[in-house]
N, C-alpha and C positions, 0 to 999 in steps of 0.2 A: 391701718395706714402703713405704708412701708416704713422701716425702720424702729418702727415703734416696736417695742419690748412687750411680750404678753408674759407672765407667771404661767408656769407652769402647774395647772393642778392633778397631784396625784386621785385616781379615781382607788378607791379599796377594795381589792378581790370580795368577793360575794361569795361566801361560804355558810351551805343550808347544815345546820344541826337540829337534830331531835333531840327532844326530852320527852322522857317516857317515865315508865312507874305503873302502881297502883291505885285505884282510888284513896284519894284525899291527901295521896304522902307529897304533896306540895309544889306541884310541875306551876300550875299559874304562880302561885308566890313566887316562886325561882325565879323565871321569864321577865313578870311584875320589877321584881326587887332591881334588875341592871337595864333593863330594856331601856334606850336612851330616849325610843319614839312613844306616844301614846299604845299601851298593848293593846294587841285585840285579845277578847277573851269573849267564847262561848258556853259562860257561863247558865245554867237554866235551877230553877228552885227546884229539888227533891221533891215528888210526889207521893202519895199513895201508890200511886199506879209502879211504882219502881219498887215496892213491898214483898218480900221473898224474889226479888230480883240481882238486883245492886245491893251488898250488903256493907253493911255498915259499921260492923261489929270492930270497937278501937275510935272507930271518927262517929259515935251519934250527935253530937254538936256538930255536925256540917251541915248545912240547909242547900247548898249549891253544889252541883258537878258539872265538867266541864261536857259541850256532847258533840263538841266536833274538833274543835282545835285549840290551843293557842298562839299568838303570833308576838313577837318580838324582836328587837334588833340593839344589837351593841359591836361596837366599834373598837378592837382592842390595839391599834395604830393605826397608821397613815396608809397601811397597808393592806390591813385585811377587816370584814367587818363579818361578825355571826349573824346570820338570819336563824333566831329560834323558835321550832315548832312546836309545840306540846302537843301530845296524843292524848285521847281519852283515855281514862284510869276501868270503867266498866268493860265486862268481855263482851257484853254485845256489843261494844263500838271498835272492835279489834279490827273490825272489814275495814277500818279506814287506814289501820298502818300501812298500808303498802302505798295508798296516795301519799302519805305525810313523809314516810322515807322514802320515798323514791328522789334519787340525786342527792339526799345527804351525804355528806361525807365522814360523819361519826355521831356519837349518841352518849346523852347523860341518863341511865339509869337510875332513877331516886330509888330509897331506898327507905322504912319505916321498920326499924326493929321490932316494932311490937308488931308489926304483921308484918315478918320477914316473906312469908309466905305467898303473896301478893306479889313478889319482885321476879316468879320464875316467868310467867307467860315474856313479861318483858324481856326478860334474860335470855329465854329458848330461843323468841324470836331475833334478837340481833345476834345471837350466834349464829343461828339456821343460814341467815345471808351473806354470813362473814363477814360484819362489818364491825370497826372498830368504837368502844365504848367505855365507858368507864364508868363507878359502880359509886353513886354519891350517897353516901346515909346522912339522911336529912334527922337531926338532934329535936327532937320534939319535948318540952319541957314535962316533966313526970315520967319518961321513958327510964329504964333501965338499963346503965350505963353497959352497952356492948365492946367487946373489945374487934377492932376491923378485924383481925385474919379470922375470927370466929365469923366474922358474916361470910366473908371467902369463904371459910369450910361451909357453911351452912346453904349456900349456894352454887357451892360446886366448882369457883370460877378459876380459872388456870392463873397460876401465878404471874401473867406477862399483865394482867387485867387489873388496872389500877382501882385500890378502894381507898378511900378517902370518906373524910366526914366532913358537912357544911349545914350552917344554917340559911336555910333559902330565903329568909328577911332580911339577911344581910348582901349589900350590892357586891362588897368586897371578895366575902365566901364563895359568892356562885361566881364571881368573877376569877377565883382560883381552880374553881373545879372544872371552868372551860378552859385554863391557860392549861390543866392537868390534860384535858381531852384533846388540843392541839396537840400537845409534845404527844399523845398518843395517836394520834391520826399521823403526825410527821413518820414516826417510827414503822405505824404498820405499814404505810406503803409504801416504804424504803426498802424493806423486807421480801424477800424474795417468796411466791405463796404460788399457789396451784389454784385452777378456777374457781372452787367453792372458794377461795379467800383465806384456808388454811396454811398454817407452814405446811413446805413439804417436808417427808419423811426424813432424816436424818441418811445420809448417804452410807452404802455399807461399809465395814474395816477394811481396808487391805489384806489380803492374805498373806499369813509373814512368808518374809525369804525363802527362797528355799536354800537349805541346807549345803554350803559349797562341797560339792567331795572332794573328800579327801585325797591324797597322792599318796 
């Protein structure tokens, strides 16, 4: 009716994040642990048929992997809210990254020290596209306490590439490793970068003065 007062409701930007990783290193618990709506998860039981396939060696206690995606949602103000994807952890399901990132705007890397090994296909591929990420070691009870910049070296990752460590059962942890991945998405694309998504090259020195002659 005229005159009548309506509230204004803020609607929250829509921002697609990926979580990627290895098999079993914890992308559905992560998603699970903050997601505010019901997750979806495609999860399927381990079979024979995945035997010399999918390998298992560090996780033979897991009966489930995931073989398409995960999905979640959280809300970190009035202002923005993550839509999170998980990727499958097996190499035969890699054909589906490119649906799952396509329109992200950055990516949580998990990460399992005991099979740090596990973490390059992921890492190769979100560097290949230039997009920005951050590198989460998920603390798995019984592991062997790694120190962060030893996972950097051991992964190769340029110092601008935040590592951090989180436990994915906790809402709180995974909720710092995405406030970690904003200020990283803020940063990169403030950054001035060349098409592959790289900085560019550092500009040449100036050539010093030349010499005033003498009188």
């Amino acid at each position: 009716m005229p005159g009548r007062s309506r509230s204004a409701k803020t609607v929250p930007l829509a921002v697609k994040i990926v979580v990627s990783g290895g098999l079993g290193v914890g992308k559905t618990t992560f998603i699970g642990a903050v997601s505010e709506i019901e997750p979806l998860d495609t999860e399927a039981a381990i079979t024979q048929v995945s035997v010399g396939i999918d390998s298992l060696e560090g996780v033979e206690s897991k009966t489930t992997t995931t073989v398409a995606l995960d999905f979640g949602r959280i809300t970190l103000d009035t202002a923005i809210a993550l839509y999170l994807f998980g990727t499958p952890g097996q190499n035969r399901f890699t054909f589906l990254w490119d649906d799952l990132a396509e329109g992200a705007l950055g990516t949580v890397v998990l990460a399992d020290t005991r099979r740090i090994e596990d973490c390059f296909p992921a890492v190769d591929y979100f560097e290949a596209r230039g997009a920005p990420f951050v590198l989460a070691v998920n603390r798995f009870e019984g592991a062997v306490p790694v120190e962060l910049e030893e996972v950097r070296d051991a992964l190769g990752l340029s110092a601008d590439v935040p590592v951090l460590e989180c436990d994915a059962r906790e809402r709180g942890s995974v909720r710092d490793v995405l406030e970690a991945l904003m200020d990283r998405v803020i940063g990169f694309r403030a950054a001035p970068r060349t098409r592959n998504g790289k900085l560019p090259p550092p500009a040449p020195a100036a050539p010093p003065a030349a010499e005033e002659a003498r009188v």
